[in-house]
N, C-alpha and C positions, 0 to 999 in steps of 0.2 A: 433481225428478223427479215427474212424475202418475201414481201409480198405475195411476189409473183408464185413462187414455188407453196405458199401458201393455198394458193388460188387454185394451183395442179393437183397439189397432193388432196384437196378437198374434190376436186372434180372425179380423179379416179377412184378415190375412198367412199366417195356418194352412188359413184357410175352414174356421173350424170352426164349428157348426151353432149357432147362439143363443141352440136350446134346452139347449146344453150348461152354459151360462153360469146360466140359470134355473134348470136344474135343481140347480143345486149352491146356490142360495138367492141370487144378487145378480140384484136388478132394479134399477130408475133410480135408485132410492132409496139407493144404496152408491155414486153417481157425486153430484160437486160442478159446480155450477157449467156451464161451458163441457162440461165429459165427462157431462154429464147430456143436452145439448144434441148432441153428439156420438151418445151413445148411442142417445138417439130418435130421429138421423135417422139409424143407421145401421139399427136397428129395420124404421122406414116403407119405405127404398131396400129392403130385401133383401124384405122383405112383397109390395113392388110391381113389384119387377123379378126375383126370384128370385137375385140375389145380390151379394155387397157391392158399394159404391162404392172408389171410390179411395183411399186417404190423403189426397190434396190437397184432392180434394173435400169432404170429412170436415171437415178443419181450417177450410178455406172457411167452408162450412156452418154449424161452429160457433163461427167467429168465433176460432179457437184455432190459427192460424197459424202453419207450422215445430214444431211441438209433438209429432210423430211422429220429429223428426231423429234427436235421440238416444237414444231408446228400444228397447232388442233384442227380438225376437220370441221369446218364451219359452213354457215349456207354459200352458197355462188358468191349472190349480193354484196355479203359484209366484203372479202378479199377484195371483188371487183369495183369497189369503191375507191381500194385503198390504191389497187393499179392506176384507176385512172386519175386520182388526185396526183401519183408521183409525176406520172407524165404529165400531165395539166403546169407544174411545179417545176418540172426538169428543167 
């Protein structure tokens, strides 16, 4: 399970604002890899067209394919916990 993609796919599937996410302390820096890539481009999409992209497109994008299947759409909180205890842990 990816937290991180967790944490995205709940964010776009809620439409919840980005600056929610910032404001509780995770930026790129608390995503690995492919979810850092993810992050960014869901970042630039919502920047330039005023609001999320797809899922598919997302995985597309970041090269992280199928990667939203199994993951439930839960509050901000719960994921953003889980982000920051891995980095806390890394």
């Amino acid at each position: 399970m990816s937290v991180g993609f967790g944490l995205l796919k709940s964010l776009v599937e809620n439409d919840t604002p980005l600056s929610e996410v910032i404001e509780r302390g995770v930026d790129e820096s608390y995503f690995e890899q492919a979810e850092r890539s993810a992050f960014n481009f869901i970042k630039n999409f919502k920047q330039k067209h005023g609001y999320y992209p797809n899922l598919q497109t997302i995985e597309v994008e970041s090269g992280a394919k199928g990667v939203f299947s199994n993951l439930s759409v839960e509050p901000l909180d719960y994921w953003i916990s889980y982000v920051k205890d891995r980095k806390k842990f890394a």
